[in-house]
N, C-alpha and C positions, 0 to 999 in steps of 0.2 A: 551480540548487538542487534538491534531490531532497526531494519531498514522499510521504509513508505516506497512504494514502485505507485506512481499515479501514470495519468495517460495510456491506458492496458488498452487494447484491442478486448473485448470480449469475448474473443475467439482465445486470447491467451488462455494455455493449459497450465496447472501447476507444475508439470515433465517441466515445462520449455521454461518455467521462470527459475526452476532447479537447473537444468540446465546452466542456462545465461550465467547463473551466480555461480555455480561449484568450479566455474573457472578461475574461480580467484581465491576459493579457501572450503572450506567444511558448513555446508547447509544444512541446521539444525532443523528450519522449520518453512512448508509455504502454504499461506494462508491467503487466497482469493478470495475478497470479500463479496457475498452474495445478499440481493436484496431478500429480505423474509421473507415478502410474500409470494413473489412469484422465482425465486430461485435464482433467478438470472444475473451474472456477474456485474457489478457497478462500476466496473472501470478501473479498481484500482486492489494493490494486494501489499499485504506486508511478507517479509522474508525475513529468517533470522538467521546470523553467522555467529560462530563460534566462537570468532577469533576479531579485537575490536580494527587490528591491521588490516585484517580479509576483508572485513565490511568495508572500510573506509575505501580502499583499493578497488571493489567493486561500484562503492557508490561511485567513484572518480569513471572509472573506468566502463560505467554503465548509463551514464546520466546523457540524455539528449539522442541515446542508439536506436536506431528501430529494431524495433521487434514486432514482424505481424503489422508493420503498416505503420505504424505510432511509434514516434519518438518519445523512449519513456524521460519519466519526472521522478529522479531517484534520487533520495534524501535520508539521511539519521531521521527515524519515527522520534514522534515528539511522544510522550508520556500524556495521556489522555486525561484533562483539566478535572478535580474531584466534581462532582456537582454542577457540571459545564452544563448551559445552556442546548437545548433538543430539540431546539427547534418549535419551543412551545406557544412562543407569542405571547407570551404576558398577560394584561389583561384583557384578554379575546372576550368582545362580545358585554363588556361591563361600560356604562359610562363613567367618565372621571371625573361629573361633578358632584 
């Protein structure tokens, strides 16, 4: 099961977000999302458990704790919308009459 951790300190390391979760079951995966250009973490990372009782039990067990200063925002990952909206703005720069 694929868990959202928002509210990260930037100083969060993927050890410590291994860490936090292997308390509660078998950590498949940790993935801190970094911005492309300049590398620098954006605040937030996904974690993946094995087991859907272990995630759930962690997300319970993990949501509003600090870590590193920041009380994290830990939730079931939602599945990423096909063709979702980027940020693009529509029609930038064209008039609409």
């Amino acid at each position: 099961m694929n868990i959202y951790i928002g509210n990260m300190s930037f100083d969060t390391t993927e050890d410590q977000l291994r860490q936090a979760f292997a308390g509660f079951g078998d950590v498949s995966t940790v993935n801190i999302i970094k911005d492309k250009y300049t590398g620098e973490p954006r605040g937030f990372a996904f974690v993946e458990m094995s087991g859907k009782d272990e995630a759930m039990a962690a997300i319970t067990g993990l949501n509003g704790q600090d870590l590193n200063g920041r009380a994290l925002n830990v939730n079931e990952a939602k599945p990423r919308a096909e063709g979702g909206n980027r940020g693009g703005g529509g029609n930038r720069g064209r008039s609409s009459y």
